[in-house]
C-alpha positions as CSV (number, residue, x, y, z in Angstrom):
1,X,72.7,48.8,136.5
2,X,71.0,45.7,134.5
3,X,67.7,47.3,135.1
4,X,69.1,51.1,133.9
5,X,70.5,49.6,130.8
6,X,67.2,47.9,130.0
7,X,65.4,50.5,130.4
8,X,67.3,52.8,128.2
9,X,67.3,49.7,125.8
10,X,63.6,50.1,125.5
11,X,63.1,53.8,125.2
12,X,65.8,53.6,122.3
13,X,63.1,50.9,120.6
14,X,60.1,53.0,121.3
15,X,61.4,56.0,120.0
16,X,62.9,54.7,117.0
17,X,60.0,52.7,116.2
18,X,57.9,56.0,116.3
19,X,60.4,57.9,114.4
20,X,60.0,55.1,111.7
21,X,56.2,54.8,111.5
22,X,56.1,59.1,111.4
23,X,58.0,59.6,108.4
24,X,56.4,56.7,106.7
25,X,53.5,58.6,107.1
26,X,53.7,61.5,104.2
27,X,51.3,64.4,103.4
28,X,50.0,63.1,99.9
29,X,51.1,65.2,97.5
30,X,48.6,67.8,95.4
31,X,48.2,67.1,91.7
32,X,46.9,70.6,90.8
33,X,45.7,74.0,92.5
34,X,42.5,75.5,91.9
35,X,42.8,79.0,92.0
36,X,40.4,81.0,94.3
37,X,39.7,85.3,95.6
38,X,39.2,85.6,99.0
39,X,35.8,87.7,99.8
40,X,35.2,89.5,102.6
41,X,34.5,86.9,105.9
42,X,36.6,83.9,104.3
43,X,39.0,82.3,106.4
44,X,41.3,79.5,105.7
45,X,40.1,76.9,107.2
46,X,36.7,77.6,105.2
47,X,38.4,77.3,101.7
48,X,40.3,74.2,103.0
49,X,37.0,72.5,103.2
50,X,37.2,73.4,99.0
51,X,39.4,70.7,98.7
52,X,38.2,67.9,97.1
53,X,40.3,65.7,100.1
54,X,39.4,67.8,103.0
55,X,37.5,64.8,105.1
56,X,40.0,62.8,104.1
57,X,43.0,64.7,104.7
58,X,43.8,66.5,107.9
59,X,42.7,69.9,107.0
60,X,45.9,70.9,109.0
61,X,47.9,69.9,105.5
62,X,45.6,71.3,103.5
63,X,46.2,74.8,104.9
64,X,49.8,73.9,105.1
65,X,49.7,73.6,101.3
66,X,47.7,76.1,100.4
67,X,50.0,78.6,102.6
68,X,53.1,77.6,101.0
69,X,51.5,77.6,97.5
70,X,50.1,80.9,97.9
71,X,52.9,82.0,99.8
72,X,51.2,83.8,102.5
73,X,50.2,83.8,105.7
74,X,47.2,82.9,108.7
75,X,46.1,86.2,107.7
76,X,44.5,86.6,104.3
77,X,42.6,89.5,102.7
78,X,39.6,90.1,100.3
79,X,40.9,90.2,96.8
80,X,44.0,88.3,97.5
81,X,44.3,84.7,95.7
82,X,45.2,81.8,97.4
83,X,45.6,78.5,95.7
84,X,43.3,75.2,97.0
85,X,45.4,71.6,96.7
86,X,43.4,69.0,95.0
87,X,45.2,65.5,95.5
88,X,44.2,62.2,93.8
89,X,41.4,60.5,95.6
């Protein structure tokens, strides 16, 4: 029973201790947009690399941000704007 307890002792730790160290870890936050038209070919993940963060940030966030910003999808279209995060360096 000792060794039960003990053990549930330390997976309470462990997990709390990663809860704590994820959400210390925020997604910077962007200071402006640049505006951008998709052409024919583009793809997200090619205009994330627009960013002026992009090897710095996971790209993952970048695309994130710019979905939510531009309020669309994985799937874009020529013509259609989508907005690139820039964050302070």
């Amino acid at each position: 029973m000792k060794m039960l307890l003990a053990g549930l002792l330390i997976t309470v730790v462990i997990v709390s201790s990663f809860a704590v160290i994820v959400n210390g870890m925020k997604a910077p936050e962007p200071v402006s947009y640049e505006c951008y038209v998709v052409e024919k070919g583009d793809t997200l993940w090619g205009i994330a690399h627009q960013s002026d963060m992009w090897n710095k940030i996971a790209i993952s966030i970048i695309i994130n941000d710019m979905k939510e910003r531009s309020n669309c999808t994985t799937t874009i279209y020529p013509g259609q704007v989508v907005y690139i995060p820039m964050y302070n360096n």
